[in-house]
VOGU-3710 file (C-alpha; in Angstrom, 3 decimals, decimal comma):
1> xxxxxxxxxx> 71,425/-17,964/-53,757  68,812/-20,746/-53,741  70,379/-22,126/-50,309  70,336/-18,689/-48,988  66,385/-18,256/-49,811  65,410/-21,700/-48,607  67,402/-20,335/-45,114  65,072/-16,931/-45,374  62,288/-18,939/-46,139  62,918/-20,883/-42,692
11> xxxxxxxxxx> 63,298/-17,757/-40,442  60,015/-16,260/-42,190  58,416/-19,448/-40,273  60,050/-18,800/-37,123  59,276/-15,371/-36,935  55,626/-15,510/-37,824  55,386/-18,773/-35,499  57,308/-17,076/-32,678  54,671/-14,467/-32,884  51,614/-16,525/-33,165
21> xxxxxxxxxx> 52,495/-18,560/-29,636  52,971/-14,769/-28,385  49,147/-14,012/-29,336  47,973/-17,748/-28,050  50,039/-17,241/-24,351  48,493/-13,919/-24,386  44,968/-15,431/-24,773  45,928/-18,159/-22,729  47,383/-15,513/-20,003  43,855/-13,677/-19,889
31> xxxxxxxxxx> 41,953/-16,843/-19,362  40,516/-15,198/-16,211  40,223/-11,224/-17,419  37,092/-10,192/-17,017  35,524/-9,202/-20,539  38,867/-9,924/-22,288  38,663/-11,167/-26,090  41,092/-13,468/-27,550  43,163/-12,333/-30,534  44,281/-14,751/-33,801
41> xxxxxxxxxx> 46,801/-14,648/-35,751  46,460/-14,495/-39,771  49,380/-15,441/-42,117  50,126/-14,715/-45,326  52,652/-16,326/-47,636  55,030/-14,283/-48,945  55,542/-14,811/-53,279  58,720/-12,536/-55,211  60,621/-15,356/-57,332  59,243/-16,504/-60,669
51> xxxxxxxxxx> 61,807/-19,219/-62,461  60,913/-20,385/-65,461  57,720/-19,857/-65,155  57,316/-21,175/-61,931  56,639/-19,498/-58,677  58,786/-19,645/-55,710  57,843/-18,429/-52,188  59,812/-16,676/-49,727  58,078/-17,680/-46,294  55,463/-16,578/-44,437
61> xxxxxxxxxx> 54,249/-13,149/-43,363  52,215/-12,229/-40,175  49,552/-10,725/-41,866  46,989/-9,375/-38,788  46,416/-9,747/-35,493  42,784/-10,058/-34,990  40,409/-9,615/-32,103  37,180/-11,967/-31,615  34,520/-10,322/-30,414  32,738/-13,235/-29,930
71> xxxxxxxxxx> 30,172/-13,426/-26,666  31,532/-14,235/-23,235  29,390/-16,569/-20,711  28,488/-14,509/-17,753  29,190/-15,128/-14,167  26,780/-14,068/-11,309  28,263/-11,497/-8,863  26,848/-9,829/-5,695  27,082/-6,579/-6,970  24,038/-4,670/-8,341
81> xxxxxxxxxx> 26,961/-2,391/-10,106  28,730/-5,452/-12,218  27,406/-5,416/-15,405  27,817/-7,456/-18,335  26,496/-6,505/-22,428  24,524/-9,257/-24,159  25,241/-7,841/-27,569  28,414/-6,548/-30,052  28,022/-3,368/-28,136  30,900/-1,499/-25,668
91> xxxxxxxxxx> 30,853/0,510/-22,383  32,085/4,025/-22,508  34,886/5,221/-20,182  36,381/8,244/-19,202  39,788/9,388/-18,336  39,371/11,648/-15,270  42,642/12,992/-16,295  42,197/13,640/-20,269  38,771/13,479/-20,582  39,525/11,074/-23,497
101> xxxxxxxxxx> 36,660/8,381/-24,048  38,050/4,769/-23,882  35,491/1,427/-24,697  35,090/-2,052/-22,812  33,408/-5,192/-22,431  35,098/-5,700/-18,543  31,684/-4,284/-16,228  33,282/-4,583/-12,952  31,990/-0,926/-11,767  31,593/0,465/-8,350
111> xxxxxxxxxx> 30,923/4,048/-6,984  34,327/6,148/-5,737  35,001/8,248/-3,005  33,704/11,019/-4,990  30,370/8,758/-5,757  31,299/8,703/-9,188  30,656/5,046/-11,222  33,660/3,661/-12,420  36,257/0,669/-13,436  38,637/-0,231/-10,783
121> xxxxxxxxxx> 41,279/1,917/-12,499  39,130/5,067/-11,918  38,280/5,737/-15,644  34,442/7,135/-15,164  31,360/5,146/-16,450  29,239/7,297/-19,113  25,428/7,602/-19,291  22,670/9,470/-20,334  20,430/11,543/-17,779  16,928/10,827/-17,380
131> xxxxxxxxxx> 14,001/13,387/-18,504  10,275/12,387/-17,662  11,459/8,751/-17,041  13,436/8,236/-19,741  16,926/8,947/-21,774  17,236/11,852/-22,543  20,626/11,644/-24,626  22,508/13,718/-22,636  25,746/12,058/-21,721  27,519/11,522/-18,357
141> xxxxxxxxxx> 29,249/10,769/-15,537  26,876/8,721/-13,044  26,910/10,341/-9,979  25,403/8,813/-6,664  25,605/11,666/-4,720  22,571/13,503/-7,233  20,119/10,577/-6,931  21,531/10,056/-2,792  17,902/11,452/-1,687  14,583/12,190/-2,756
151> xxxxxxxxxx> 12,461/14,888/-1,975  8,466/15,048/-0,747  6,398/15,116/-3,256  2,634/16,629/-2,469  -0,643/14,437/-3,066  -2,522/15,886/-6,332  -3,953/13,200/-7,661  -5,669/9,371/-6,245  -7,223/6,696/-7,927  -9,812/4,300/-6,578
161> xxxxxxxxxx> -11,760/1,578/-7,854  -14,375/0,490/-5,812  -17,848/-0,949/-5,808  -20,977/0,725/-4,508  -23,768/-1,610/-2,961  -26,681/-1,158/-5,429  -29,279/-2,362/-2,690  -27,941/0,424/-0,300  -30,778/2,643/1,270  -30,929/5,649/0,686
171> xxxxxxxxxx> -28,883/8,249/2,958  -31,726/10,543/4,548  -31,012/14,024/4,409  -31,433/15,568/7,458  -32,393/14,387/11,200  -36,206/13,977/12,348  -38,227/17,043/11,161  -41,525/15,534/13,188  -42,822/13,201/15,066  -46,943/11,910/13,964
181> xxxxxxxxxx> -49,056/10,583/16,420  -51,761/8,338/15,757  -54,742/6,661/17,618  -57,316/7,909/20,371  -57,468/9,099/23,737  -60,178/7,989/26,101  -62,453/10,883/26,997  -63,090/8,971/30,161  -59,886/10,011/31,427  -60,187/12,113/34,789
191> xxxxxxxxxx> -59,045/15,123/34,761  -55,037/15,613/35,771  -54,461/12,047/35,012  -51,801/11,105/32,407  -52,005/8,132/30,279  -48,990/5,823/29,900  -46,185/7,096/27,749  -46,310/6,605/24,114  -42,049/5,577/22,947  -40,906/6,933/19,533
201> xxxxxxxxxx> -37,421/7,340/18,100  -36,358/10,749/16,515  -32,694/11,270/14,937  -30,124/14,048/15,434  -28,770/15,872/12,810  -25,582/13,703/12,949  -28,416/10,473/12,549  -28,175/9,001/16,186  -31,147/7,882/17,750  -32,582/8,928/20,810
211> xxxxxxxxxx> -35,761/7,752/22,780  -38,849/10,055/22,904  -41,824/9,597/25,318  -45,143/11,609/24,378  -47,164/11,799/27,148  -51,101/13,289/27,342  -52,811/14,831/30,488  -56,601/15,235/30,287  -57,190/19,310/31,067  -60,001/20,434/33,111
221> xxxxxxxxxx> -60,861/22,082/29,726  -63,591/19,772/28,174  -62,145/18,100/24,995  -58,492/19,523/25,881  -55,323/17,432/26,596  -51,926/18,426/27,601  -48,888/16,873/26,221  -44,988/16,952/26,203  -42,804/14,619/24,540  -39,314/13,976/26,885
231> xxxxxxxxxx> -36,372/13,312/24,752  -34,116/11,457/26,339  -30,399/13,092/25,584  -31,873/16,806/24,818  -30,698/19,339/26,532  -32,229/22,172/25,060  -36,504/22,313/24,607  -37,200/18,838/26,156  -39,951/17,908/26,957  -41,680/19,766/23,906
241> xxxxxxxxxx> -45,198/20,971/25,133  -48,434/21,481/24,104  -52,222/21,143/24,171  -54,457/19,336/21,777  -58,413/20,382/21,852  -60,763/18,255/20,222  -64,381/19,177/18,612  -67,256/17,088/20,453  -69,208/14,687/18,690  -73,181/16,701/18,140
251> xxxxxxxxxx> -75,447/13,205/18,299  -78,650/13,488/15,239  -81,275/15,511/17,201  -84,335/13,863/14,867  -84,022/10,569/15,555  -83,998/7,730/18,320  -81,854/8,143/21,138  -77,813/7,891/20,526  -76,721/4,295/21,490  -72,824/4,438/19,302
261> xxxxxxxxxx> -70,967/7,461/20,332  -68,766/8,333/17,848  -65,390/9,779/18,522  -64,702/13,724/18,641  -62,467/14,837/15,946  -59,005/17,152/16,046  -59,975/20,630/16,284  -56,500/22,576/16,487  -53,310/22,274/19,062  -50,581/24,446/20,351
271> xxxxxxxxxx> -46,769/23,719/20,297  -44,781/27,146/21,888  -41,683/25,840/20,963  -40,306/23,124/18,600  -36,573/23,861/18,698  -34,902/21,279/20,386  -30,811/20,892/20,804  -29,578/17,097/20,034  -25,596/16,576/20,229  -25,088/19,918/20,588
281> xxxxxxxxxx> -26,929/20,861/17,291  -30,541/22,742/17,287  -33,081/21,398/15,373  -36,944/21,942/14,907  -39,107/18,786/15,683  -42,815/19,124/15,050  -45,629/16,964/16,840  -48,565/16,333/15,047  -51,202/15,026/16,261  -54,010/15,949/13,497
291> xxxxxxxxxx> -55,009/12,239/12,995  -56,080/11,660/16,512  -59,332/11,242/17,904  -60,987/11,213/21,557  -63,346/8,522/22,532  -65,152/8,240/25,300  -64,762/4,112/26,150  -62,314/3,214/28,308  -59,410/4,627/29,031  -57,179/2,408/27,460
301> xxxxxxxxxx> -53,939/3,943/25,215  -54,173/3,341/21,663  -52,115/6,022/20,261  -48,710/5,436/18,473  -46,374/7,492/17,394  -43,213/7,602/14,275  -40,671/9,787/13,446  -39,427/10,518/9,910  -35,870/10,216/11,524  -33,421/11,494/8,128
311> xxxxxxxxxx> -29,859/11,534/8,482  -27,456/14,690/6,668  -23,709/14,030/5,783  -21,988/15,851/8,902  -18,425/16,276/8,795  -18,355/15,533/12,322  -19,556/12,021/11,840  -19,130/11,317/8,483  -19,146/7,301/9,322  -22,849/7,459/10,890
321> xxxxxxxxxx> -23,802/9,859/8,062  -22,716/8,163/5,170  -23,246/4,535/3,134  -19,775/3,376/2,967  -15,930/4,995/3,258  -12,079/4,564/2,298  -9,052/5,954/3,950  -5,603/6,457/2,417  -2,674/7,864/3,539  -1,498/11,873/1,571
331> xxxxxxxxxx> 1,094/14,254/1,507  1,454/17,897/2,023  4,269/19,564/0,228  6,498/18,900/3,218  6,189/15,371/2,834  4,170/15,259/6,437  1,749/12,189/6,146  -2,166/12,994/5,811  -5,085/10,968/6,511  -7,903/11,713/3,606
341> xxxxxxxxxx> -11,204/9,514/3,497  -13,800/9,533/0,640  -17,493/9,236/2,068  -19,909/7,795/-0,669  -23,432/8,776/0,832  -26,547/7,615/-1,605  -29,051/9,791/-2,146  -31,157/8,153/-4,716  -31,276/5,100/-7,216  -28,476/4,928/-9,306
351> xxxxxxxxxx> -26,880/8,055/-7,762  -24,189/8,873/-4,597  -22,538/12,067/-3,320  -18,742/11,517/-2,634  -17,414/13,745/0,388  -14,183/14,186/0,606  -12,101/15,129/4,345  -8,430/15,436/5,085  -7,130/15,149/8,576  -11,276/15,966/9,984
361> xxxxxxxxxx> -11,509/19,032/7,802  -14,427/18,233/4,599  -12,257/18,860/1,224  -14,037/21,372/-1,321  -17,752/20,526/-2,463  -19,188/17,093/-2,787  -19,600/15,575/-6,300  -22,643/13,743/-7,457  -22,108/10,076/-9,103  -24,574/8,475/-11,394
371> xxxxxxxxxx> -24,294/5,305/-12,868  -26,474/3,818/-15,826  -28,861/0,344/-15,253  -26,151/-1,847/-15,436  -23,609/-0,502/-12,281  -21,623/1,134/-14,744  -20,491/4,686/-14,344  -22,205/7,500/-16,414  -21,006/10,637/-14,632  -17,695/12,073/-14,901
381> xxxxxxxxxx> -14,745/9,972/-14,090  -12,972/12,479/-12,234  -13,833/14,062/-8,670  -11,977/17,068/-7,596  -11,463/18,432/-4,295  -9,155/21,370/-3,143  -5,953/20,795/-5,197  -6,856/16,909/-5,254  -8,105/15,322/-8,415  -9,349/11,631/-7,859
391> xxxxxxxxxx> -9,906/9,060/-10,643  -13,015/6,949/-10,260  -13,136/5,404/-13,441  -13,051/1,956/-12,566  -15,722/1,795/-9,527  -19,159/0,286/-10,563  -22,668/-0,549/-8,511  -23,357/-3,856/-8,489  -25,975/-5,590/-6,184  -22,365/-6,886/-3,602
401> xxxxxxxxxx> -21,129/-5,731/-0,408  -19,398/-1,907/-1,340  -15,479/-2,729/-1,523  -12,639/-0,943/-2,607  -10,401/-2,748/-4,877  -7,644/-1,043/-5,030  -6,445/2,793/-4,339  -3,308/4,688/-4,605  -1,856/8,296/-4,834  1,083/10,293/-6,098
411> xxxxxxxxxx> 2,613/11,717/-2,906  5,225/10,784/-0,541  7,353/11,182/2,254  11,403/12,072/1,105  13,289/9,151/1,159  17,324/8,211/1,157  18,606/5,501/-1,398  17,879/2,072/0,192  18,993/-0,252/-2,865  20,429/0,498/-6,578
421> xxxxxxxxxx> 19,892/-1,951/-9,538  20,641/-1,891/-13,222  17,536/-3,258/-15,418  18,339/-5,021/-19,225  17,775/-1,459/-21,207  20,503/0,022/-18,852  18,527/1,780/-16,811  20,356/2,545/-13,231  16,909/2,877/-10,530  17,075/3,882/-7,483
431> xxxxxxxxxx> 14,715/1,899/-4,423  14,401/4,710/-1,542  13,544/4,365/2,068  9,976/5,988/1,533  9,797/2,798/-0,752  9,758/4,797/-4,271  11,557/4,119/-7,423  12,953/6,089/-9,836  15,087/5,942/-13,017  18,112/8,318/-11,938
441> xxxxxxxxxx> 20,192/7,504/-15,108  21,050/5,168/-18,595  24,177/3,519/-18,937  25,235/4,467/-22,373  26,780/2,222/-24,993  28,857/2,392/-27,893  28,503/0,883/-31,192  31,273/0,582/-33,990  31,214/0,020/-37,470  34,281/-3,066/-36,680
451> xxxxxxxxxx> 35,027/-4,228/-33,873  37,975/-5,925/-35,089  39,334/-2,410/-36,011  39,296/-1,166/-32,344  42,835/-0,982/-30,795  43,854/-2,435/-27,562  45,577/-0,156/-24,618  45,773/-2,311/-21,978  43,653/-3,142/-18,959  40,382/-4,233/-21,081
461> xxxxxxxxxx> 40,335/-1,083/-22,672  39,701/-0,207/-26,235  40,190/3,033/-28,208  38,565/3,767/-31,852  40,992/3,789/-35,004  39,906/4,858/-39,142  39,507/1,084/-39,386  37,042/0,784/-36,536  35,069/3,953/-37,253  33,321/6,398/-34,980
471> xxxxxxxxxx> 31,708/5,057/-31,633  28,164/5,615/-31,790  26,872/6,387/-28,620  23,148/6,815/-28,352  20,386/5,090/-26,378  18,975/3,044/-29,196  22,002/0,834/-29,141  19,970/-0,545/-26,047  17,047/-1,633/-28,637  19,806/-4,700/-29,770
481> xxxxxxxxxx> 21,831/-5,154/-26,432  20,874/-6,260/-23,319  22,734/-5,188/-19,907  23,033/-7,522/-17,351  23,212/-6,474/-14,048  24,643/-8,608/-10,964  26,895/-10,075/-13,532  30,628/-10,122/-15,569  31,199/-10,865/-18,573  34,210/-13,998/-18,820
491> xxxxxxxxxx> 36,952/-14,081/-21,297  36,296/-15,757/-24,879  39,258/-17,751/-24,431  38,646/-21,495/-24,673  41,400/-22,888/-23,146  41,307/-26,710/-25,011  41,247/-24,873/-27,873  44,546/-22,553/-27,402  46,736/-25,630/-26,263  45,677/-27,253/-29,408
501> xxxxxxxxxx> 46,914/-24,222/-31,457  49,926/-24,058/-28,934  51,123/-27,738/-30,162  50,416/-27,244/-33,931  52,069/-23,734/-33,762  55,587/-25,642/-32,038  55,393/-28,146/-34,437  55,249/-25,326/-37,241  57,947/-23,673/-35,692  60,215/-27,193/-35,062
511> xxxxxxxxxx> 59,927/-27,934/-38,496  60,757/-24,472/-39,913  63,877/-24,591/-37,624  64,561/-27,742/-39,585  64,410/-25,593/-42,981  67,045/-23,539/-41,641  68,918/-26,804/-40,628  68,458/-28,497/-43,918  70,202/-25,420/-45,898  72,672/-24,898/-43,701
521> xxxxxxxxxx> 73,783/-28,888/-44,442  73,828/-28,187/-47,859  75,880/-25,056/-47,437  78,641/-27,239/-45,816  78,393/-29,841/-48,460  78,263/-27,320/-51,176  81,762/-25,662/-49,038  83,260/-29,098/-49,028  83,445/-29,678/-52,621  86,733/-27,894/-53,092
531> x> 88,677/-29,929/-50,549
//
């Protein structure tokens, strides 16, 4: 009976040996698999004799084959869709057929006919959808052909940070209201001459310049002189006309004889009409002439003359009638491309109107910026014109040329998928041809209680067991995994270490065999006895 056990005892160590160089060709065999993880195999000895209080075994048993779900190194590919986990988690599968959810480490994922993600058997990669920018837990298929396009969105809101020169003049606020004459006229003068012209510069309502000569004729009137003041680009009211009389000088009647004449003195003046049309705008320029004086040296022209030349914001020349400007490109609803500007115009210390115009058309009402001694911003932070909202916060007015720093806005053109790309919290965005991004989806990933519980079914796939527990699919798992994207995961196998468990599990097996040998000699001696 002993003989018979030691001969059990021997094919307990073939069997369990036979079947541990199946596991290590198996691992050997999937050197290459993408994601695959190596299995070991535990014995256990196998005890049922007690002689004389002694214990006898009866082999070895194959206890468990387990899987090592230790981490893979990862391989560069050229596809944005292979992925690999850094982490103990799993992807989640789909069979198209059952619907049944199947788990695996092999990431080698492309987009079907159908433009659904999945493995190159066709099982369907799971994710969550996106809400607001991020997971929203809703699990998936991951379907190209929602995310394919994006529509136009329409321009509500801007930002812009710029600086505002601090030592910018003023913007005037309107064009030249009148023009002041000062000096005298010689009384000498005979009568019908004119004297040479006197130059000044008046403004248009949109502030440009334009020349004006004021000219005086001496009436036949005594103490009277005609004028008229030729603008040069008026077309309506130029020259503006006019006569100017002045009050004689009365010399001191009780006293010597008047040797110093002094000069006569403005009496009063006529001006028919002051409206005159600039640019195609009317405007009202007054002459004054109230601080002149007539003399009767020489007649040599000593008058001058100044404008109070003011310039208004006008829409149709915002550049000439504001202190600085930035352009950016907006969106209507249709996605059709807009230009709007922002005109800062300064109308006192410390203190700027902001103008806004789309496409040549002014935007709403302006909005009045202060800022406090040091260039910082006091007023409100936020300008709004029409359905636009702009955020200012970051512009200042500091004593430097006015710059704008930076600027941007929230609408754009619709776009069609340019590029795809998987970031480390599994997030699938989406680069489009109007050169947005968006997140379009989460690859989802399943946790288990044990790993080593899961059950293999062929081509890298995994399915949960009691032992393994529920999969836990939810997108904190990507809090302690990482995806990698461009990348596979490579088998666990190390292949120096296999052959070495190859050689010591033949050796094993050889001398178990010789177990089996050695009883079976001792069988034929034991037969042998009775010849």
């Amino acid at each position: 009976m002993s003989i018979t056990s030691a001969m059990q005892t021997g094919v307990s160590g073939l069997m369990t040996n036979g079947e541990a160089l199946s596991v290590i060709g198996n691992n050997l065999a999937n050197v290459n698999t993408i994601g695959f993880k190596q299995g070991r195999t535990l014995f256990a000895d196998m005890l049922s004799t007690n002689i004389n209080r002694g214990q006898i075994g009866r082999g070895s048993q194959l206890q468990a084959v387990q899987n090592i779900f230790s981490q893979g190194s990862l391989e560069n590919t050229g596809s944005s869709t292979d992925l690999a986990i850094q982490g103990d988690a799993m992807f989640v599968l789909q069979d198209p057929a059952s619907s049944a959810h199947y788990y695996s480490r092999a990431g080698a994922f492309s987009f079907d006919k159908d433009n659904i993600l999945t493995n190159p058997e066709g099982y369907r990669v799971l994710g969550f959808g996106i809400t607001n920018g991020v997971s929203n837990g809703i699990l998936g298929t991951i379907d190209r052909s929602q995310f394919a396009t994006i529509p136009a969105r329409a321009t509500t809101a801007a930002n812009v940070v710029a600086n505002l020169d601090a030592t910018a003049a003023a913007t005037p606020a309107a064009g030249t209201t009148q023009a002041t004459v000062t000096g005298n006229l010689p009384n000498g003068t005979a009568v019908g001459a004119s004297l040479t012209p006197i130059p000044t510069t008046v403004t248009d309502s949109f502030g440009t310049a334009h020349t004006a000569n004021l000219t005086f004729t001496k009436n036949a009137t005594a103490d009277t002189w005609d004028w008229s003041m030729a603008i040069n680009g008026a077309t309506v009211g130029s020259p503006v006309t006019g006569t100017v009389v002045f009050t004689p000088y009365t010399p001191y009647s009780a006293g010597p004889p008047v040797v110093t004449e002094v000069p006569s003195t403005y009496s009063s003046m006529t001006q028919p009409s002051n409206a005159v049309t600039m640019n195609g705008v009317s405007q009202n320029i007054d002459v004054a002439l109230s601080a002149m004086t007539q003399n009767g040296g020489s007649a040599t022209n000593t008058a001058a003359a100044t404008a109070d030349g003011t310039i208004a914001f006008d829409p149709a020349n915002p550049i000439t009638s504001s202190r600085f400007s930035t352009t950016m490109a907006t969106y209507d609803p249709l996605g059709n491309a807009q230009t709007t500007s922002l005109y800062y115009s300064k109308t006192g210390d410390n203190t700027w109107n902001v103008y806004a115009m789309r496409d040549g058309a002014q935007l709403g009402s302006p909005t009045t910026v202060t800022f406090d001694s040091t260039g910082v911003l006091s007023s409100s932070n936020n300008l709004t014109f029409g359905n636009y909202n702009v955020d200012i916060s970051g512009t200042t007015q500091y004593a430097s040329n006015s710059i704008v720093t930076s600027q941007n806005q929230n609408g754009y053109a619709s776009g069609n998928m340019a590029k795809i790309s998987v970031d480390e919290k599994g997030y699938v965005n989406v680069l489009y041809t109007n050169s947005q991004t968006q997140k379009v989806a989460q690859v989802a990933l399943a946790k288990f209680a044990s790993l080593t519980g899961l059950d293999k079914v062929g081509g890298s796939l995994y399915s949960e067991t009691v032992a393994s527990g529920a999969a836990v699919v939810d997108p904190s798992n990507l809090s302690s995994n990482k995806v990698a994207a461009n990348s596979l995961e490579q088998s666990n196998v190390d292949m120096a270490d296999q052959l070495v468990k190859m050689i010591t599990t033949q050796r094993a097996y050889t001398a178990s065999s010789k177990t089996i040998t050695a009883a079976d000699q001792l069988m034929q001696d034991t037969l042998n006895i009775i010849r």
